[in-house]
C-alpha positions as a Markdown table, in Angstrom:
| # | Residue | x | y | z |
|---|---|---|---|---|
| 1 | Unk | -2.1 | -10.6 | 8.7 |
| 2 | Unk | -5.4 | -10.2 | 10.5 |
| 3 | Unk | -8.4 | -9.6 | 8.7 |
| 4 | Unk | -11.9 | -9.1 | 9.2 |
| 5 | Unk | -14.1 | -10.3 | 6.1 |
| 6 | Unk | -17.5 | -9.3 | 6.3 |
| 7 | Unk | -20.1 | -11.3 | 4.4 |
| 8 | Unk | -17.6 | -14.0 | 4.3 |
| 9 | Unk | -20.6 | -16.7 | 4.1 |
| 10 | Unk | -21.4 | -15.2 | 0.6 |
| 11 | Unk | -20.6 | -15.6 | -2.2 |
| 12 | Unk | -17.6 | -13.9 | -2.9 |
| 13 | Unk | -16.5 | -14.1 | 0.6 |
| 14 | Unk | -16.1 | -17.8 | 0.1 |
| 15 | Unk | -14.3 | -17.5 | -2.6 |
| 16 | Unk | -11.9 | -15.4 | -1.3 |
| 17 | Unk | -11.7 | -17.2 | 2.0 |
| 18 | Unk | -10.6 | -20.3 | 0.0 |
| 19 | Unk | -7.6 | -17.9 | -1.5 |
| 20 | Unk | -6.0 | -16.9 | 1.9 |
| 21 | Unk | -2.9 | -18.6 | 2.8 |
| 22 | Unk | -2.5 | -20.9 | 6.3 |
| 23 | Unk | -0.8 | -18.0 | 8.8 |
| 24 | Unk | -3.4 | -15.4 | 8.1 |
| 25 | Unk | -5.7 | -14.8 | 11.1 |
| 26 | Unk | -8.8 | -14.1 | 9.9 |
| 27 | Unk | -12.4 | -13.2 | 12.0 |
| 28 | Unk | -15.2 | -13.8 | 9.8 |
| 29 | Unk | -18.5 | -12.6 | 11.4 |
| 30 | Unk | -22.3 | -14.3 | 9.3 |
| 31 | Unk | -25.6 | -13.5 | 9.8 |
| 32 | Unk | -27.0 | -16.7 | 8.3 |
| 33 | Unk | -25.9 | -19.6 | 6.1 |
| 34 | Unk | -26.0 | -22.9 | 7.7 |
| 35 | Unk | -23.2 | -24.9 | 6.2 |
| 36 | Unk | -20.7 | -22.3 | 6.9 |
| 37 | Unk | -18.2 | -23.6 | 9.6 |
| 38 | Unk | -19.0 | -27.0 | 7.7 |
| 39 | Unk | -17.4 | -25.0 | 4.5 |
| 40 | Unk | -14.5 | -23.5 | 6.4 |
| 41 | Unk | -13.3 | -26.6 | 8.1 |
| 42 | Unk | -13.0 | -28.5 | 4.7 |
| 43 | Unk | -12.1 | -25.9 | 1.9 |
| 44 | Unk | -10.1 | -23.1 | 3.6 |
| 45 | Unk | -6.7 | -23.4 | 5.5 |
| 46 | Unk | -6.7 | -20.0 | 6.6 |
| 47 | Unk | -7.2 | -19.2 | 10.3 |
| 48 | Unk | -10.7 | -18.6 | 10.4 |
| 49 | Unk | -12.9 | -18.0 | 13.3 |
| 50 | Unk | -16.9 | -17.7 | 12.3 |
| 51 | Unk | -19.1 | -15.9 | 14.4 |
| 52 | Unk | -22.7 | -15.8 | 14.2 |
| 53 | Unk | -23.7 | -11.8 | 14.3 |
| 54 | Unk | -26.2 | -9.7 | 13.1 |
| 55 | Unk | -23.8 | -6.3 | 12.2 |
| 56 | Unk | -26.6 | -3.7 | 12.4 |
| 57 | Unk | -26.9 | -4.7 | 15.9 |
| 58 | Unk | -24.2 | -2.9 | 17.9 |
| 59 | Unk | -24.6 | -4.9 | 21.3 |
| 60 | Unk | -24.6 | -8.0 | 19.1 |
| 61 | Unk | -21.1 | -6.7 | 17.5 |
| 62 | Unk | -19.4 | -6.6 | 20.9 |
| 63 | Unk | -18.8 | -10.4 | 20.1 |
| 64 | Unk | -16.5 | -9.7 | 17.1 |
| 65 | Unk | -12.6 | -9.5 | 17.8 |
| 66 | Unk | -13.8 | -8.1 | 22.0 |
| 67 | Unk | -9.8 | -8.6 | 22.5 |
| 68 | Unk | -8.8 | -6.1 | 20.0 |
| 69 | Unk | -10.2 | -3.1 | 18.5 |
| 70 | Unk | -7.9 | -2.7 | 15.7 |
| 71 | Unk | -7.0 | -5.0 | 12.6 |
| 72 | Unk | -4.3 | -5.0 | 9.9 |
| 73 | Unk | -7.6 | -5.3 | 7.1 |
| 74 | Unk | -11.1 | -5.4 | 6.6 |
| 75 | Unk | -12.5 | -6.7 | 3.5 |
| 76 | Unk | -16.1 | -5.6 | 3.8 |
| 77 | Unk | -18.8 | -7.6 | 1.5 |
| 78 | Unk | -21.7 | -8.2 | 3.6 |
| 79 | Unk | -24.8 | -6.4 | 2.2 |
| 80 | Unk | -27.8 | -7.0 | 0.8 |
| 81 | Unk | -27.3 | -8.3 | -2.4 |
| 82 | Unk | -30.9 | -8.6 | -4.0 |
| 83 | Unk | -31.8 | -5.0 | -5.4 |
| 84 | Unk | -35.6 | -6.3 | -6.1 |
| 85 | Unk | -35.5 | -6.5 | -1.9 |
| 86 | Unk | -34.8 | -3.1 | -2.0 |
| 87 | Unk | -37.7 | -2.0 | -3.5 |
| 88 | Unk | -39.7 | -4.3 | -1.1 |
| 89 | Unk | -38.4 | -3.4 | 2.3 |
| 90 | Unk | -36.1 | -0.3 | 1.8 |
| 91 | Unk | -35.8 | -0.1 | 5.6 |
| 92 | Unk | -34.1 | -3.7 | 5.6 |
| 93 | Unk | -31.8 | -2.7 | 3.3 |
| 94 | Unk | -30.8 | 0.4 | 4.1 |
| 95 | Unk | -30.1 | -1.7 | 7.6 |
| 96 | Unk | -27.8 | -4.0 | 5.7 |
| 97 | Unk | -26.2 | -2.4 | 3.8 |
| 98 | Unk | -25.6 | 1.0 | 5.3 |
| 99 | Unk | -26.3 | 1.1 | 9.3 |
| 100 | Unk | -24.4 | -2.6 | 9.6 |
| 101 | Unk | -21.3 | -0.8 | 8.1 |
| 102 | Unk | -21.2 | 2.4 | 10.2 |
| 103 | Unk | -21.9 | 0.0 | 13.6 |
| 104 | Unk | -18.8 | -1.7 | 12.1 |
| 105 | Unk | -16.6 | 1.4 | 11.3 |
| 106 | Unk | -17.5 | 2.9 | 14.9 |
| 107 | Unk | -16.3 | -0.1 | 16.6 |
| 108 | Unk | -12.9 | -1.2 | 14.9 |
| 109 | Unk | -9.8 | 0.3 | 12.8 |
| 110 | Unk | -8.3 | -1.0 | 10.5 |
| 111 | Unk | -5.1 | -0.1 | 8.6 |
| 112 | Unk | -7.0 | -0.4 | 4.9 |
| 113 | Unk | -10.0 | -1.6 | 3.9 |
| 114 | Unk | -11.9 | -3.1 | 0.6 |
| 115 | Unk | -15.1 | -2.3 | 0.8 |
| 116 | Unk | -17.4 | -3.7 | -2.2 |
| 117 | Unk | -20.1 | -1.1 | -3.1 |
| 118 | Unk | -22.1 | -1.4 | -6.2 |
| 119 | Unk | -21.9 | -0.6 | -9.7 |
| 120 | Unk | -26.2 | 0.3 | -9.1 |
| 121 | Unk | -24.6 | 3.5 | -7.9 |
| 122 | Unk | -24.8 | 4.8 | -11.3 |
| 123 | Unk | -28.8 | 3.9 | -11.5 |
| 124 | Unk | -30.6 | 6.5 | -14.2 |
| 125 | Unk | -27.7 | 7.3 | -16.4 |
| 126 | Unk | -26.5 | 6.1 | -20.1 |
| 127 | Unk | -23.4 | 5.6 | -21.2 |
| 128 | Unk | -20.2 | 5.5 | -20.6 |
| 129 | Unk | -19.6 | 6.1 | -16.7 |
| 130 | Unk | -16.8 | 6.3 | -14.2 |
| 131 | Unk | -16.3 | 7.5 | -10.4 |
| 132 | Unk | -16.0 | 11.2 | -12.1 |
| 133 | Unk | -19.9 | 10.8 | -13.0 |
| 134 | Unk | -22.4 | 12.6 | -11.2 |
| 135 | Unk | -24.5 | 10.2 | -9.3 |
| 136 | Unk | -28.8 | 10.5 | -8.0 |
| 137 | Unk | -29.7 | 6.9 | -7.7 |
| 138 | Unk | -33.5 | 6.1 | -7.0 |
| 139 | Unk | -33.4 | 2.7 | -6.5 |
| 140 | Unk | -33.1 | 2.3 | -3.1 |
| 141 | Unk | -30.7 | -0.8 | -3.1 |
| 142 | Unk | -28.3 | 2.1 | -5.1 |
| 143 | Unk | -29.5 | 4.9 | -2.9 |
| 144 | Unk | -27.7 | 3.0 | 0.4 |
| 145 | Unk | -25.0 | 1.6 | -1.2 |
| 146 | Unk | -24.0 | 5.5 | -2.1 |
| 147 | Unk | -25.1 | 6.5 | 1.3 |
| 148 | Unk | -22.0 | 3.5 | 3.0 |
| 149 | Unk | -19.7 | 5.4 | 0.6 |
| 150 | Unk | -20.3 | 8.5 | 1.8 |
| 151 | Unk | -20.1 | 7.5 | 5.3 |
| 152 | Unk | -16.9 | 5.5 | 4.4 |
| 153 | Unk | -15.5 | 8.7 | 3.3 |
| 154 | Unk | -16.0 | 10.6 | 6.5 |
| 155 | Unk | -14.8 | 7.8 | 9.0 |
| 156 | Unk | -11.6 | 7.4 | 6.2 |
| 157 | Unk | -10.8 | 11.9 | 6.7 |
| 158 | Unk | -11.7 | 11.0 | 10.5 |
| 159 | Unk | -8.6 | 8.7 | 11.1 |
| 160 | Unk | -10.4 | 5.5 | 11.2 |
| 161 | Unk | -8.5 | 3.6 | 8.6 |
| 162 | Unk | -5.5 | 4.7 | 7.0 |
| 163 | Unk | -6.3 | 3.3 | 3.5 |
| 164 | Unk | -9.3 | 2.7 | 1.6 |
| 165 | Unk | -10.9 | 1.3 | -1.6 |
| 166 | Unk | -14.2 | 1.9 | -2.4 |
| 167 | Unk | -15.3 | -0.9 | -5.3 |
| 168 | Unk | -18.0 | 0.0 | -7.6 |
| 169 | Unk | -18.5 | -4.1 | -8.6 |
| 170 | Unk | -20.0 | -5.3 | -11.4 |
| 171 | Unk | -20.7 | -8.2 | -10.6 |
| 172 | Unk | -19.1 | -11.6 | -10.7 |
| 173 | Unk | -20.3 | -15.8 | -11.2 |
| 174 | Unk | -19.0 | -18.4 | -10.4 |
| 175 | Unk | -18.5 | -21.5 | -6.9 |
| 176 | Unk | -21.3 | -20.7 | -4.8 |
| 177 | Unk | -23.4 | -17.9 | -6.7 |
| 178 | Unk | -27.0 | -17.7 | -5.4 |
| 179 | Unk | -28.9 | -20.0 | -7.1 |
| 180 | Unk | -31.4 | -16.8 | -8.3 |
| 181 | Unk | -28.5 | -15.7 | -10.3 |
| 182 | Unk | -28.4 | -15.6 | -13.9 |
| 183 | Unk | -25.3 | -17.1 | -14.8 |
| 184 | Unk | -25.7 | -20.0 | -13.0 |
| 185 | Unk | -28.7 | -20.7 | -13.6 |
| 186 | Unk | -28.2 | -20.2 | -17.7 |
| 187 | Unk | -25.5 | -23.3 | -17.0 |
| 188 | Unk | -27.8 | -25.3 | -15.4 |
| 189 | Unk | -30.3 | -25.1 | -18.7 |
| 190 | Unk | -27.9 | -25.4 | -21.4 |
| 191 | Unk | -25.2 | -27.5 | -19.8 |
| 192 | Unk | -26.5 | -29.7 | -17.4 |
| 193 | Unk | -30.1 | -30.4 | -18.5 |
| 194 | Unk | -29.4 | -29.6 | -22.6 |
| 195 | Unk | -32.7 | -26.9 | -22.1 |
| 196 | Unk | -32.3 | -24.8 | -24.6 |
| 197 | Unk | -35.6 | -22.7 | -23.3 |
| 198 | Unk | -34.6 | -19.5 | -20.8 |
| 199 | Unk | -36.9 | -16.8 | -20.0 |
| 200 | Unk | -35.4 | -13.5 | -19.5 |
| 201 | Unk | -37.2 | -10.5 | -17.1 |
| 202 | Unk | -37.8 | -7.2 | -19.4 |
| 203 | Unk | -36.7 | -6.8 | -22.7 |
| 204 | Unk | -33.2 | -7.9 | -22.7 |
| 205 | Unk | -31.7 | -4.9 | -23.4 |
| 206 | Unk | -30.3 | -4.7 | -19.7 |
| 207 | Unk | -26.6 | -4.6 | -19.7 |
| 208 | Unk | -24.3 | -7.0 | -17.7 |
| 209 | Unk | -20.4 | -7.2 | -17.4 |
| 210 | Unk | -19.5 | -9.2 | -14.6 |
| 211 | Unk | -16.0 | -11.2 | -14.3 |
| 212 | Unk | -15.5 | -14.8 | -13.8 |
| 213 | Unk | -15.4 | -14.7 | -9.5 |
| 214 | Unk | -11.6 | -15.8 | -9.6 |
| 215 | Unk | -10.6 | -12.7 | -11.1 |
| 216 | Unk | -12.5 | -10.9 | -7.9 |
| 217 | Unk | -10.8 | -12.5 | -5.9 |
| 218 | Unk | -7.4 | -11.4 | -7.8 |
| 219 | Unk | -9.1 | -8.0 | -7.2 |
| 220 | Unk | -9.0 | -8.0 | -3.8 |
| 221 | Unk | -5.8 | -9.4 | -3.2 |
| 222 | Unk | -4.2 | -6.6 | -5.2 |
| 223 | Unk | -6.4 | -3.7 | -3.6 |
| 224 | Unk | -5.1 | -4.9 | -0.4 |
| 225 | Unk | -1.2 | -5.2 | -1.0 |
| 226 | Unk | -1.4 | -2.1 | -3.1 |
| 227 | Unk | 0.5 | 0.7 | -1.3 |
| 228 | Unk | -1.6 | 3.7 | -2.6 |
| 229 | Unk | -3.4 | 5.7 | -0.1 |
| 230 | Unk | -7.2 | 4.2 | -2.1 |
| 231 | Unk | -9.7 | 6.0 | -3.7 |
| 232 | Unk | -12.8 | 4.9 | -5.8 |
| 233 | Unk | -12.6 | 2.4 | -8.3 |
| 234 | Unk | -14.9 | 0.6 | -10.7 |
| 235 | Unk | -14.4 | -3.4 | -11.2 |
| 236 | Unk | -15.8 | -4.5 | -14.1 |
| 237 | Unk | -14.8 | -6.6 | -16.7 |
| 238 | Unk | -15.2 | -3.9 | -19.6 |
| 239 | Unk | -16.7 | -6.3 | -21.7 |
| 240 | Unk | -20.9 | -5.0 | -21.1 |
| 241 | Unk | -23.2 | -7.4 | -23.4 |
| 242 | Unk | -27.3 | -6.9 | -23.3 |
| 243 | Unk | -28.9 | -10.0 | -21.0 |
| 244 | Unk | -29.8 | -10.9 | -24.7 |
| 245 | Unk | -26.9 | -11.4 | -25.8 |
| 246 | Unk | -25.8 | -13.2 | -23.0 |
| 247 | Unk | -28.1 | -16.1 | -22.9 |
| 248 | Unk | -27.3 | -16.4 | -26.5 |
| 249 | Unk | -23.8 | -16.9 | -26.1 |
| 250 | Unk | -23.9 | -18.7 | -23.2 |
| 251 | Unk | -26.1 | -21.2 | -25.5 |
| 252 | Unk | -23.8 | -21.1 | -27.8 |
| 253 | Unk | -21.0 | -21.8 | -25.3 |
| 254 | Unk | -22.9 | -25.4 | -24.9 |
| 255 | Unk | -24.1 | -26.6 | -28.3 |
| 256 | Unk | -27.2 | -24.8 | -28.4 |
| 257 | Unk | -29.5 | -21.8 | -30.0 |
| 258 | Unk | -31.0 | -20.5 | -27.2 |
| 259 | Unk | -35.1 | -19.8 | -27.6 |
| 260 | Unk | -35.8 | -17.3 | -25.2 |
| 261 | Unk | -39.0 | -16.0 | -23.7 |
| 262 | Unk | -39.3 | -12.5 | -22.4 |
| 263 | Unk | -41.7 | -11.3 | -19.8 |
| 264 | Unk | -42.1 | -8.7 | -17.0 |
| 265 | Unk | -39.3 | -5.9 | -16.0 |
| 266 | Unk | -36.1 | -5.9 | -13.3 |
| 267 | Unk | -36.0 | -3.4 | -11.0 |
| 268 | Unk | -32.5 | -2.6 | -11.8 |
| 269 | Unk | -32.3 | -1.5 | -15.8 |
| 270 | Unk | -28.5 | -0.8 | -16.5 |
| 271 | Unk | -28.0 | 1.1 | -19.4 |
| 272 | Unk | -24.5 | 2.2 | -18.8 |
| 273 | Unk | -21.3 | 1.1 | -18.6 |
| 274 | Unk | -17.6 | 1.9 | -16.7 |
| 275 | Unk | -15.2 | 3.5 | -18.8 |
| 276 | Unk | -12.9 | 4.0 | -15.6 |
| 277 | Unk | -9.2 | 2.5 | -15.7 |
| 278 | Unk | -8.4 | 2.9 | -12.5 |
| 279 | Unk | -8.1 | -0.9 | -11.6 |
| 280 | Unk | -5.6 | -1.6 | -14.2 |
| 281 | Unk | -3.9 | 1.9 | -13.9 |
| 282 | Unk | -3.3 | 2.0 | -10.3 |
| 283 | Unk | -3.1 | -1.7 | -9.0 |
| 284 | Unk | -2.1 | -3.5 | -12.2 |
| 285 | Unk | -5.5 | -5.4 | -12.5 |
| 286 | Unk | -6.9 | -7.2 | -15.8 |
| 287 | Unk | -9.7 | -9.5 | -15.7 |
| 288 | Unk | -8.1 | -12.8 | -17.8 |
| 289 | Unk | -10.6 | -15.2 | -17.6 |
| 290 | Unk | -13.9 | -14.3 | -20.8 |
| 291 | Unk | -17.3 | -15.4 | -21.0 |
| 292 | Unk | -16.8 | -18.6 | -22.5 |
| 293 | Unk | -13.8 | -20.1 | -20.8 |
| 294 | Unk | -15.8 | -18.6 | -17.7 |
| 295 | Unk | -18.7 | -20.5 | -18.0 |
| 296 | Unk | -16.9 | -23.9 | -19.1 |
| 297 | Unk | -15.4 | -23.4 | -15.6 |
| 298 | Unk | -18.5 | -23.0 | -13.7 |
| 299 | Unk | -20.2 | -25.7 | -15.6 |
| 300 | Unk | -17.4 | -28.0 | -14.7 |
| 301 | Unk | -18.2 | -26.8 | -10.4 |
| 302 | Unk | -22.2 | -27.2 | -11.0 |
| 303 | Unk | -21.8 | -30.4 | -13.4 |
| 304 | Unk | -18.9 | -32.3 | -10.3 |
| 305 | Unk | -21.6 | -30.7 | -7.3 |
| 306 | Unk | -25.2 | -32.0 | -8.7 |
| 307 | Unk | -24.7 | -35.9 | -7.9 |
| 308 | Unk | -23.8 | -34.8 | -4.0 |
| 309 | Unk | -27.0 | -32.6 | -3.8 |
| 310 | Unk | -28.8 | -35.8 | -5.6 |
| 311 | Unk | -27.3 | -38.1 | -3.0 |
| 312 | Unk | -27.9 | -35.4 | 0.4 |
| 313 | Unk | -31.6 | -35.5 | -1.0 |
| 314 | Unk | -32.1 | -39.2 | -1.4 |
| 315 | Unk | -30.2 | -39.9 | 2.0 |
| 316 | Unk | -32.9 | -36.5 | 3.6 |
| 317 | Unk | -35.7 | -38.6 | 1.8 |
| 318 | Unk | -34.3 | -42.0 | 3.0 |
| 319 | Unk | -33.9 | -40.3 | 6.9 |
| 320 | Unk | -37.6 | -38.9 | 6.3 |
| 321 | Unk | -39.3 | -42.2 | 5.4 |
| 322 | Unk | -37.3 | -44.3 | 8.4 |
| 323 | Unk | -39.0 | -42.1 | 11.0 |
């Protein structure tokens, strides 16, 4: 097999680097994260070659697979995955997320491709939603994520790829989740330092149903062996809770009764959530891992990777103080 992962120094894309077997040749191009090829050489046996590329830059792209113009897969995650930058710099990520994927489409083929889009798509409605729905995002993190699907869909009619899957994702936690993240950092405060103080932005009525990140990675795998010509699919765990509710059981999860503290608003207030089947229907897809047993897990990663940040800060501080 080779496959081209976009956003592979992410955090999904690490995770499902770390799933890909020893004889897959895989090209995984990175705009920034600077223990990468440190990452790849000790927790991935795949064939993996990094390269360092900015994908809205089309001259900078010639770098990526020059040999060959066509792969067996693509597995596209980069983006920008902060809505709240969105509403800062729409230019930046409409660049990101949008521009970087038609450069990529109008460079290479692929015989099927994965491409992670957004559940944000649905931005503004209520209820119960699915790719059937009606969609006029606002929020301009939603707005180009909708725009990449729309271009996906002309390069897929075009001949470009011969099979596609556009993911509406939930969201995921888990290994390697940006630290701004909620989940992980509502394991750091109730497991690790026993806090049982968290302060939530807006009122806490914002839904979330994201999947343990192993089960996303299970995702994939299926999407890509699956011999259906694709289509639009939601991937969420069908389980929505309010943020409330959430930091309340992830308390409990711990020992605690979670006193919580709510200020400001999020730019991105979901109020909706996927009724849409597709996953399970057509690729045999379940998520198996729930909240709890989901967060014991990632409590166990954060709780066996805190005394080897402790240590690369004391030997920085140690290398700091010698000079």
């Amino acid at each position: 097999m080779r496959l081209l992962v976009t956003g592979g120094a992410g955090f999904i894309g690490r995770n499902f680097l770390q799933s890909l077997p020893a004889d897959w040749e895989v090209c995984a191009p990175y705009r920034s994260g600077e223990d990468f090829i440190t990452f790849l050489r000790s927790q991935v046996v795949a064939q993996v070659t990094a390269v360092m590329v900015d994908l809205a830059d089309p001259d900078a792209l010639a770098r990526v697979g020059a040999h060959d113009a066509h792969w067996d897969a693509c597995v596209y995650l980069a983006a920008n995955g902060d809505p709240a930058v969105s509403v800062r710099e729409p230019l930046k990520d409409l660049s990101s997320n949008a521009v970087a994927l038609v450069n990529v489409l109008e460079r290479f083929q692929f015989t099927r491709l994965v491409f992670f889009s957004s559940g944000a798509v649905y931005d503004r409605l209520r209820g119960g939603i699915s790719p059937s729905s009606p969609v006029a995002p606002t929020l301009p993190y939603a707005i180009s994520k909708f725009a990449a699907e729309r271009y996906l869909h002309h390069f897929w009619e075009s001949g470009r790829m011969e099979k596609m899957w556009v993911v509406r994702f939930f969201g995921a936690y888990g290994p390697y989740e940006p630290a701004r993240k909620i989940y992980g950092r509502l394991v750091r405060q109730f497991a690790l330092d026993r806090n049982p103080r968290f302060t939530v932005r807006g009122d806490g009525r914002n839904l979330v149903d994201a999947m343990y990140v192993d089960d996303a990675v299970r995702a994939i795998h299926l999407l890509l062996g699956s011999g259906q010509r694709g289509g639009v699919v939601d991937l969420s765990s069908h389980a929505p809770i309010s943020l409330a509710t959430l930091v309340n059981r992830a308390a409990g999860a711990f020992g605690l009764r979670a006193e919580i503290t709510f200020e400001g608003r999020v730019p991105e207030y979901i109020q909706f959530h996927s009724i849409d089947f597709s996953m399970r229907d057509q690729v045999g897809f379940v998520p198996t891992t729930d909240l709890e047993s989901g967060l014991a897990k990632f409590a166990e990663y954060l709780g066996a990777a805190r005394p080897h940040a402790a240590h690369r800060q004391m030997e920085t501080r140690a290398a700091v103080t010698s000079k």
